[in-house]
GUDRENVEX-454281 format. One record per residue: x negated, y negated, z negated of N, C-alpha, C in turn; residue in three letters; residue number from 1. Coordinates in Angstrom, 2 decimals. Each point is the difference from the previous one (the first is absolute). Layout:
n.u,n.v,n.w,ca.u,ca.v,ca.w,c.u,c.v,c.w,rest,nr
X,Y,Z,X,Y,Z,X,Y,Z,ala,NUM
...
//
This chain:
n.u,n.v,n.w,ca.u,ca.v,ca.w,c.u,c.v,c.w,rest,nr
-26.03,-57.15,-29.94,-0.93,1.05,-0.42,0.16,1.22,0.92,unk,1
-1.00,0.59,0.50,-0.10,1.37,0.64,0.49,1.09,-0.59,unk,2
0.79,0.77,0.64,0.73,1.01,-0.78,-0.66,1.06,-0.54,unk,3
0.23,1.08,-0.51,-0.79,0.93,-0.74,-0.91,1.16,1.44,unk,4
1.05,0.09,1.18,-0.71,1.26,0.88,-0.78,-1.12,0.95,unk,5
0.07,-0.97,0.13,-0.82,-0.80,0.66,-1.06,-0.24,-0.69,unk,6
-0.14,0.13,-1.05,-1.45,-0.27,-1.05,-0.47,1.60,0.17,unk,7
0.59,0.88,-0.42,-0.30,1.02,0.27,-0.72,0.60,1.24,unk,8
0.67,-0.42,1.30,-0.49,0.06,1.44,-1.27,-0.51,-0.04,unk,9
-0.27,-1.37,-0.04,-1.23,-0.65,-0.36,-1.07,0.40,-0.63,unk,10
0.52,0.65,-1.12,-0.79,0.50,-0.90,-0.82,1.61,1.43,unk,11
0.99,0.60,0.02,-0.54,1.33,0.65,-0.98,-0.26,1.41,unk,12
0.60,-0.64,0.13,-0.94,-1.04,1.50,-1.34,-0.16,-0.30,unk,13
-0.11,-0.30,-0.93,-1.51,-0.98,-0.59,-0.75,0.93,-0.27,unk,14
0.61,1.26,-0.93,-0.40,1.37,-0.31,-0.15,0.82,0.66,unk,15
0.68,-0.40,1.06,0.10,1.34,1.09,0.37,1.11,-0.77,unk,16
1.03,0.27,-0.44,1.19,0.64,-0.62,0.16,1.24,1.49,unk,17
0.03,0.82,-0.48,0.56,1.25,1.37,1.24,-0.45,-0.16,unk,18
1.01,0.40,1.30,1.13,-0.43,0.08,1.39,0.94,-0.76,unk,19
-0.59,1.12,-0.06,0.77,0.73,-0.82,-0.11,0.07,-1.34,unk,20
-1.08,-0.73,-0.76,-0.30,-0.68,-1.29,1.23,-1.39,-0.07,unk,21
-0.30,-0.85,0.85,1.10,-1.40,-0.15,1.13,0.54,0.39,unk,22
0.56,1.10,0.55,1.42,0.52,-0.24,0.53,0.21,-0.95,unk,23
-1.25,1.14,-0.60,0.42,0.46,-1.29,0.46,-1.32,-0.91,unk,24
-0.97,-0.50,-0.51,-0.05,-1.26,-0.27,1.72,-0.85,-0.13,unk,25
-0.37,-0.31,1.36,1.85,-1.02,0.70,0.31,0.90,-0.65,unk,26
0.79,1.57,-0.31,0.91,0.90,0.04,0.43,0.01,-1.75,unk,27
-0.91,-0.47,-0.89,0.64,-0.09,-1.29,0.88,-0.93,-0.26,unk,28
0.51,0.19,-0.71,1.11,-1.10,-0.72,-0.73,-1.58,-0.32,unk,29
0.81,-0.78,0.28,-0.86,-1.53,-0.09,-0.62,-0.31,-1.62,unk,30
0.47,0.76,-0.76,-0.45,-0.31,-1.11,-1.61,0.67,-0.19,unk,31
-0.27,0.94,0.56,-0.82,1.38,0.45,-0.99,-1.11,0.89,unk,32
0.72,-0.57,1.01,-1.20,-0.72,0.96,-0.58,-0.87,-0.57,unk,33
0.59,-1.27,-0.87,-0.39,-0.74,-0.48,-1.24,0.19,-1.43,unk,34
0.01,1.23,-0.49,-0.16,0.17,-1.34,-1.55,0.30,0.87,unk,35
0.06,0.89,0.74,-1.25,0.75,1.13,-0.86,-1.28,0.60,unk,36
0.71,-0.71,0.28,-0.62,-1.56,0.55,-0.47,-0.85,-0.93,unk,37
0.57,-0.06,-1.08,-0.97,-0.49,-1.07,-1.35,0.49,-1.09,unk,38
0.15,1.42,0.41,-0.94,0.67,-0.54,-1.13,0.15,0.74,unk,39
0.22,-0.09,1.82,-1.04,0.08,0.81,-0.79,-1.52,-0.28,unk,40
0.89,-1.18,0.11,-0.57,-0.97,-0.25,-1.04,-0.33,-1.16,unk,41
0.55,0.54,-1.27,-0.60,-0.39,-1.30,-1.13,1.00,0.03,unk,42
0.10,1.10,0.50,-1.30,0.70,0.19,-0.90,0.24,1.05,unk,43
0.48,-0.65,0.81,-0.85,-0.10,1.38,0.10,1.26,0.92,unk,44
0.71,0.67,-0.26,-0.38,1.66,0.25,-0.30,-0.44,1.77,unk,45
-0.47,1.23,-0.06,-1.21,0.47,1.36,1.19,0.86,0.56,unk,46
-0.56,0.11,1.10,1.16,0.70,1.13,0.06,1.46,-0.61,unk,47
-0.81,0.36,-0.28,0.00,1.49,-0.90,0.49,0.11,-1.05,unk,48
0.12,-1.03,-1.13,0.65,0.13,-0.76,1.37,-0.30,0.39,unk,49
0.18,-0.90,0.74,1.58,-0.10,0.35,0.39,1.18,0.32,unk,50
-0.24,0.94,1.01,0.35,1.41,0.45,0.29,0.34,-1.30,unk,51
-1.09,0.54,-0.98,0.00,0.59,-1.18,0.93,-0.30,-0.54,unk,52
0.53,-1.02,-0.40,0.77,-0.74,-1.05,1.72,0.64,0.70,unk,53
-0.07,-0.18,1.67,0.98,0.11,0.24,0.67,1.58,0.07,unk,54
-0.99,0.74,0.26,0.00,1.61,-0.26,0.51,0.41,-1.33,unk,55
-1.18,-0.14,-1.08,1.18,-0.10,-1.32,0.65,-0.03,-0.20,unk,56
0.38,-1.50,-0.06,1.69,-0.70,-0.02,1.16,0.73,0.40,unk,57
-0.45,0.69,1.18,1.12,0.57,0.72,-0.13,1.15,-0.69,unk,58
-0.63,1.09,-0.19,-0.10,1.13,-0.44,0.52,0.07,-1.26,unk,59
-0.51,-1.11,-1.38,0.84,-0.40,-1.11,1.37,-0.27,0.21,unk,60
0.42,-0.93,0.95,1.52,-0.12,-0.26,0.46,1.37,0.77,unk,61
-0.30,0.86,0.63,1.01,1.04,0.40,-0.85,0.82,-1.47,unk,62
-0.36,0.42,-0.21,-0.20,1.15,-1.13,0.66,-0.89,-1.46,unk,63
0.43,-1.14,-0.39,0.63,-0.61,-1.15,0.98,-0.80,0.59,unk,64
0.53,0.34,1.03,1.30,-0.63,0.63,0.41,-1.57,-1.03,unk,65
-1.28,-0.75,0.71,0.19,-0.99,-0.13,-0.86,-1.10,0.36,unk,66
0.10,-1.48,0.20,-0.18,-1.11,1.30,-1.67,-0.30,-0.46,unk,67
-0.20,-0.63,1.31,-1.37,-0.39,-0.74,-0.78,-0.82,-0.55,unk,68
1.36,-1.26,-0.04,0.13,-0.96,-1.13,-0.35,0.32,-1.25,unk,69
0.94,1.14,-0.41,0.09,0.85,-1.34,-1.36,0.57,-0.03,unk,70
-0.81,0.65,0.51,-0.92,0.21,0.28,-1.32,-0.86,-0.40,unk,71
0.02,-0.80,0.82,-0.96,-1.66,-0.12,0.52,-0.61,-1.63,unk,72
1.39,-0.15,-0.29,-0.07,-0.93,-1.23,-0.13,1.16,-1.35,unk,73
-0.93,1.12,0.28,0.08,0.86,-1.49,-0.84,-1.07,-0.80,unk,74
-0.58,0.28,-1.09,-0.44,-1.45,-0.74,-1.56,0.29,0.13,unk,75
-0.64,1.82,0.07,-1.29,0.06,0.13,-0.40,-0.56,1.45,unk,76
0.62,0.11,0.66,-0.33,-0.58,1.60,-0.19,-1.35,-0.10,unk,77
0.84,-0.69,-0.60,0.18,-1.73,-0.03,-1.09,0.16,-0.81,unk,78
-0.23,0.00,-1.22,-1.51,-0.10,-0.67,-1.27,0.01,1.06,unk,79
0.02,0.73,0.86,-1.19,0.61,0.64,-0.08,-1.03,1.19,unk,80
1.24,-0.52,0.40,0.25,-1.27,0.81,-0.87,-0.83,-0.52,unk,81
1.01,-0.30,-0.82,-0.47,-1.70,-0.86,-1.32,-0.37,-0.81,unk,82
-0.60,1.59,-0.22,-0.77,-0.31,-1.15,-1.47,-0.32,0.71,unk,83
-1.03,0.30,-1.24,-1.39,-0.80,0.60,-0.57,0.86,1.19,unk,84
-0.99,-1.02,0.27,-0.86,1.04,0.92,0.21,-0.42,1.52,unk,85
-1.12,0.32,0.73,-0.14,-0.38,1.00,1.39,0.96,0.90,unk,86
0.86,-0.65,1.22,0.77,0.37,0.87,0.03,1.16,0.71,unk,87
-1.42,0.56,0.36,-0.47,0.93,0.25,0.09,1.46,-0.86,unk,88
-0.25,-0.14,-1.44,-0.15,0.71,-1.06,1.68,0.06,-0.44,unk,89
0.38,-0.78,-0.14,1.54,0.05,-0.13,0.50,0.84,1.06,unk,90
0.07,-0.21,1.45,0.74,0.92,0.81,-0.68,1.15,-0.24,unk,91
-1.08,0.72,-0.08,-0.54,0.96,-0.50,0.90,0.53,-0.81,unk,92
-0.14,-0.55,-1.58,1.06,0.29,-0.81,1.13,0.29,0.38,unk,93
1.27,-0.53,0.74,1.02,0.05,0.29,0.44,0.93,0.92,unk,94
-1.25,0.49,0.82,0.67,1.32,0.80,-0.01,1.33,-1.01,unk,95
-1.81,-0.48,-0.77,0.00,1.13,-0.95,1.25,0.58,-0.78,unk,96
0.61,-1.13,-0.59,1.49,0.17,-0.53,0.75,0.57,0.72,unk,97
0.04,-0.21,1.60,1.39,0.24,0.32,0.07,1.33,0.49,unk,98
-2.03,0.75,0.19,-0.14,1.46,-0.09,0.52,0.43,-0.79,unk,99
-0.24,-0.11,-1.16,0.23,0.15,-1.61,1.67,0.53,-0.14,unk,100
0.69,-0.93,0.65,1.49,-0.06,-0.32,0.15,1.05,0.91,unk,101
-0.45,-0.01,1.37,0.36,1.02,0.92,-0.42,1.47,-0.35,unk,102
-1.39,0.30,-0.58,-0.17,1.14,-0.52,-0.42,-0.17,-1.24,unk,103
1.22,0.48,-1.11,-0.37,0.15,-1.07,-0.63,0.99,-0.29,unk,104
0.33,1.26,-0.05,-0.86,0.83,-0.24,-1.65,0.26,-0.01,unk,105
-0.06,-0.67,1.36,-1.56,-0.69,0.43,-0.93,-0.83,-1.41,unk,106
1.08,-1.20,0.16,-0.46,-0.67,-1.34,-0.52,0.56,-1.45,unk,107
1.62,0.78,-0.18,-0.80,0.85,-1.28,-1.08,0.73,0.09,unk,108
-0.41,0.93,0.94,-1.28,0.86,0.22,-1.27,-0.61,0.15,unk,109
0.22,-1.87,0.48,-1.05,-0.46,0.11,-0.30,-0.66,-1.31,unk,110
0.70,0.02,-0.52,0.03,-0.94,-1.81,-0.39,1.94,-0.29,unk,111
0.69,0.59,-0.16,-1.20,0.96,-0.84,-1.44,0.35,0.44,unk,112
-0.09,-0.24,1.15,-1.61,0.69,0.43,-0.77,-1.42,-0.52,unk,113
0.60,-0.88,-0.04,-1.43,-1.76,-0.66,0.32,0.49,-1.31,unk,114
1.39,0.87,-0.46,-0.50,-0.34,-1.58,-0.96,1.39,0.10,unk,115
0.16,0.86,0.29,-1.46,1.48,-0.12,-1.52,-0.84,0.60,unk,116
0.03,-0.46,0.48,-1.36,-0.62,0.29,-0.07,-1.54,-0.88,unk,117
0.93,-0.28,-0.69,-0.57,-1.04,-1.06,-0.30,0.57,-1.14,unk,118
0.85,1.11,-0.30,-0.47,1.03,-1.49,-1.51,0.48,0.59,unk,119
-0.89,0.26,1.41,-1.32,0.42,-0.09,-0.85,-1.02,-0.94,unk,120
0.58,-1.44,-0.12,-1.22,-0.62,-0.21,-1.02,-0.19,0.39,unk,121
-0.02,-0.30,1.43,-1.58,0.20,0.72,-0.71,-1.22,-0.85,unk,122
-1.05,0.34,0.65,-1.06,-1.57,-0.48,0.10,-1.01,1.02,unk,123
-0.52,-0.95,-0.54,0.49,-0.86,1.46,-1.68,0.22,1.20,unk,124
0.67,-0.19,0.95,-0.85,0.57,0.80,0.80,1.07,0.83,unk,125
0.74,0.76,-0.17,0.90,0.81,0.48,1.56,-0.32,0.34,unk,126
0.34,-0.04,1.00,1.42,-0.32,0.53,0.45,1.11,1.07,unk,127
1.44,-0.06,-0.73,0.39,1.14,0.87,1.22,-0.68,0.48,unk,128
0.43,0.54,1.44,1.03,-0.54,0.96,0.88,1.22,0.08,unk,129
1.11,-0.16,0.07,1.30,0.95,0.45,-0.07,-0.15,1.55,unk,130
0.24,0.62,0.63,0.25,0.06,1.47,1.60,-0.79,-0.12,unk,131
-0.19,-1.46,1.01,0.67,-0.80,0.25,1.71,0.93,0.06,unk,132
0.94,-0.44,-0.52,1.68,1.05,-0.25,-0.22,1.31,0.02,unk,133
-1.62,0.00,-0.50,0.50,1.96,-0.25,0.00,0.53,1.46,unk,134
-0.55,-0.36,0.98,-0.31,0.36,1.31,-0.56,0.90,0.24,unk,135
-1.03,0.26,-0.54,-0.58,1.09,0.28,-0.69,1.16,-1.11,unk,136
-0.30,0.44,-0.42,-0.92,0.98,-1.31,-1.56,-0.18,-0.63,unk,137
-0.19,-1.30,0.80,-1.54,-0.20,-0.38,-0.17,-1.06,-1.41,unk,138
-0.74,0.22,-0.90,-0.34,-1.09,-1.10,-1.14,-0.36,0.69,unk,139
-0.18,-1.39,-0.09,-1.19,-0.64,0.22,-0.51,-0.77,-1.25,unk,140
-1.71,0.73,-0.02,-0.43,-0.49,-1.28,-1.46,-1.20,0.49,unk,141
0.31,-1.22,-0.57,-1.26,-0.72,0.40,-1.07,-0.17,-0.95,unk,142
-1.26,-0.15,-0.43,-0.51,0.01,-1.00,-0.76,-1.35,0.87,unk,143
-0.55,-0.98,-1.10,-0.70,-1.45,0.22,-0.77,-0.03,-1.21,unk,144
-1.53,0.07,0.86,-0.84,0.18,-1.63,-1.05,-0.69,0.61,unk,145
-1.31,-0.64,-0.38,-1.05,-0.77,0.22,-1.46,0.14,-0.63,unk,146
0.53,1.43,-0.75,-1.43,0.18,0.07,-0.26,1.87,-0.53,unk,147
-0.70,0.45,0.26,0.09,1.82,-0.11,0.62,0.65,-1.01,unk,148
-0.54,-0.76,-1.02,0.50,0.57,-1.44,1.54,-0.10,0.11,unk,149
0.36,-1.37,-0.07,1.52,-0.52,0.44,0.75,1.46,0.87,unk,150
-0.83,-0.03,0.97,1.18,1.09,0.76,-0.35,1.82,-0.64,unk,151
-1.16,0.05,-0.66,-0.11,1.08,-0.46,1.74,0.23,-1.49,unk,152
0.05,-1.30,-0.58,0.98,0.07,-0.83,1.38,-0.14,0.97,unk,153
0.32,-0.33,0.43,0.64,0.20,1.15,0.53,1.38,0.54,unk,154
-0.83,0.67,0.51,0.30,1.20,0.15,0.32,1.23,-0.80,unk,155
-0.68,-0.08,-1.43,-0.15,0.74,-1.18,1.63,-0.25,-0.52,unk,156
0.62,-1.06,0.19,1.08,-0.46,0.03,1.39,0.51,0.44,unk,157
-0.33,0.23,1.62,0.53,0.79,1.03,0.47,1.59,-0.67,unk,158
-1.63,0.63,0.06,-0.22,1.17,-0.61,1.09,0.35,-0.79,unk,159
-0.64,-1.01,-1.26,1.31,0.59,-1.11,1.28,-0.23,-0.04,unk,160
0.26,-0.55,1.24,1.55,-0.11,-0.01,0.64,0.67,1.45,unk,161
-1.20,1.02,0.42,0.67,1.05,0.87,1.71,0.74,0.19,unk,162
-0.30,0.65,-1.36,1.60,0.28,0.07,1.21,-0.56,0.33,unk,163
-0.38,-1.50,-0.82,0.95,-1.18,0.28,0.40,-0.11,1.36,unk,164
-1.07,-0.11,0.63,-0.15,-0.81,1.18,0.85,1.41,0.95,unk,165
-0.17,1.08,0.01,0.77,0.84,0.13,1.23,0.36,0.16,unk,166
0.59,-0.21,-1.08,1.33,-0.19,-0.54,0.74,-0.73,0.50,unk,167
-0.51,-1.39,0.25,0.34,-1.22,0.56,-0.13,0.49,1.72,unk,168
-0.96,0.65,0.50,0.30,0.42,1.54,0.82,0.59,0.12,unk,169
0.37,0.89,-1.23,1.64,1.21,0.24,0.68,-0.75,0.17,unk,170
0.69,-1.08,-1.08,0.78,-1.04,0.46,0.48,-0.46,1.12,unk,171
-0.94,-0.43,0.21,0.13,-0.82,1.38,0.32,0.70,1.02,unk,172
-0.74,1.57,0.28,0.51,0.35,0.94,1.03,1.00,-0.39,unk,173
0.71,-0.42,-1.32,1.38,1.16,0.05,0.48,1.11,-0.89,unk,174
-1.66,0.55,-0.05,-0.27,1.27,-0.91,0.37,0.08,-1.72,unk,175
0.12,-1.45,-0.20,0.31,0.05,-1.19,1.19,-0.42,-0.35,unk,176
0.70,-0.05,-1.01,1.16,-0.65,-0.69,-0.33,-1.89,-0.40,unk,177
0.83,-0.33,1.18,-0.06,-1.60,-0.25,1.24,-0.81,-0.51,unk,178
//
């Protein structure tokens, strides 16, 4: 059987892995390489997510001084591994997590701003987006309606939930208590 950094090598080859990515990589503990090599496999990850995954990782184990085995086998991660759903949607999931773990604080502010915009109750027809990790200060509001009246209720909608919508921009960009 091929050893673990020779699967690994292979692996980065095929990916075209930057070379200071498959260092990093080689440079963890074998339990760390192996755990990383089976997660790229089972999720297919894309050369970007590999970066991603490997950025994390590293940033998590120096801020919780600890491997990234420990890391990989928490039990919400393995769920998000193993569980349903297309490979694609799973690695999705799994970096999301490993943002999550890396900035908590992040997390919580983003779990309160979906719960202030799930207490609006829009109608459906209205969706609102957080700016991808809180990146930047903009809410983006989409409205999908099909016929005048539809978007006239729609907007009347908007209207009365001005303040809200407000409040929720302080948020985001700071001004308020989150």
């Amino acid at each position: 059987m091929i050893d673990v950094d020779a699967q690994i090598r292979e692996l980065a080859t095929q990916r075209r892995l930057p070379p200071s990515y498959l260092a990093r990589w080689l440079h963890l503990d074998q339990s760390g390489r192996s755990a990383l090599l089976e997660l790229t496999r089972a999720l297919k990850f894309r050369t970007g997510q590999l970066v991603t995954a490997l950025d994390l990782l590293d940033e998590i184990s120096v801020r919780e001084q600890t491997s990234a085995a420990k890391i990989l086998a928490r039990p919400p991660l393995r769920r998000l591994v193993t569980g349903s759903g297309s490979a694609p949607e799973r690695a999705r999931a799994v970096l999301e997590e490993l943002r999550a773990i890396r900035f908590p604080r992040l997390r919580k502010t983003i779990g309160r701003l979906e719960a202030a915009i799930a207490a609006l109750r829009l109608p459906r027809g209205i969706r609102v987006l957080l700016p991808r990790e809180l990146a930047s200060d903009e809410l983006t509001i989409q409205l999908a309606a099909s016929a005048p009246r539809e978007l006239d209720h729609l907007l009347d909608a908007l209207l009365e939930k001005r303040g809200d919508f407000a409040r929720i921009l302080a948020m985001i960009g700071g001004d308020d208590d989150v």
